[in-house]
Structures are given as C-alpha cells and as structure tokens.
C-alpha positions, 0 to 999 in steps of 0.5 A: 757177678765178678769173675775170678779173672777179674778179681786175681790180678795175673802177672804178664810175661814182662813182669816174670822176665823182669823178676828174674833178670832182677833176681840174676843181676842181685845174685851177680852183684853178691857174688862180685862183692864177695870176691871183691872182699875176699880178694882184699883179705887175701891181698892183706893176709899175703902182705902181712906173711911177706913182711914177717918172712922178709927180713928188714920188713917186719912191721912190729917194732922192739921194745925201746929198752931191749939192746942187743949185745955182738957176741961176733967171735971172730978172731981173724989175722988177716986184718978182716976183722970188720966182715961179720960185723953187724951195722950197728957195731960199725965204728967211725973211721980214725981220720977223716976221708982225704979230699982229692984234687982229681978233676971229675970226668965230662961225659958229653951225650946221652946213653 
C-alpha cells in the first residue's frame, strides 16, 4: 500500500529557488555574450568606415602596376611653382644643404 505521496518525488522550495536563479543567471550570461559580440562588431565595422573616410588611412593597397601621371597645371610667376605639388613629384634640390658653423644654444634646466 504505497501512497501517492510517496511514489511522487515533490520538489522543496530550495530546489525551485535554485532552478530560477540558475535560470536568471544563464539569461544574463546570454545577454552579457551578445553585447560583448555585438560590441566588437561594431568597434570593427567603425574602424573600418574610419579608414576608408580618412585619407592616408585606407587599409587596401593599389595595384603595383598602376602609376599616377601630375596633370598639376599650375602656371605661376612668382616662383611658387612647387605649392600644388604632390610628394611624389618633389625633386631633389640643385645643391646640397650648406653646413653652418653656428654653435647650437645650451638651455640649462627643465621646462
């Protein structure tokens, strides 16, 4: 003669407490994941747009065969010919720097 009691196993309130805070904590944990990662997609995207909106930063390189011709039409009087100048269409200078026989300046303390 066993009774229902005893053939059903009850859970204690312990055990239901137990189940919902494990149950909370797996729901924050998904959540703090999926901020994590969203975070670091969006660090990585923003990177990516600033490098393509910044000049100089770009991260793609240009094929090695391609060469960029000045068509600078700058026709100027005064001698200021080299202001529109890209870098790589500087040339070297006629004659070498001229060394000087000035004394550099002592600075004594701090600033």
């Amino acid at each position: 003669m066993s009774s229902a009691r005893s053939t059903r196993r009850q859970t204690s309130p312990d055990q239901v407490v137990r189940r919902r805070r494990d149950a909370a904590l797996d729901r924050a944990r998904s959540i703090t994941k999926t901020v994590a990662v969203a975070s670091v997609a969006a660090v990585a995207a923003f990177g990516i747009y600033l490098s393509r909106a910044l000049p100089g930063h770009a991260a793609t390189s240009h094929p090695s065969g391609s060469t960029v011709s000045p068509s600078n039409g700058n026709t100027s009087t005064n001698g200021d010919s080299g202001a529109g100048q890209s870098p790589s269409d500087l040339a070297p200078p006629s004659s070498p720097p001229a060394q000087s026989q000035q004394q550099a300046p002592v600075v004594s303390g701090s600033s």
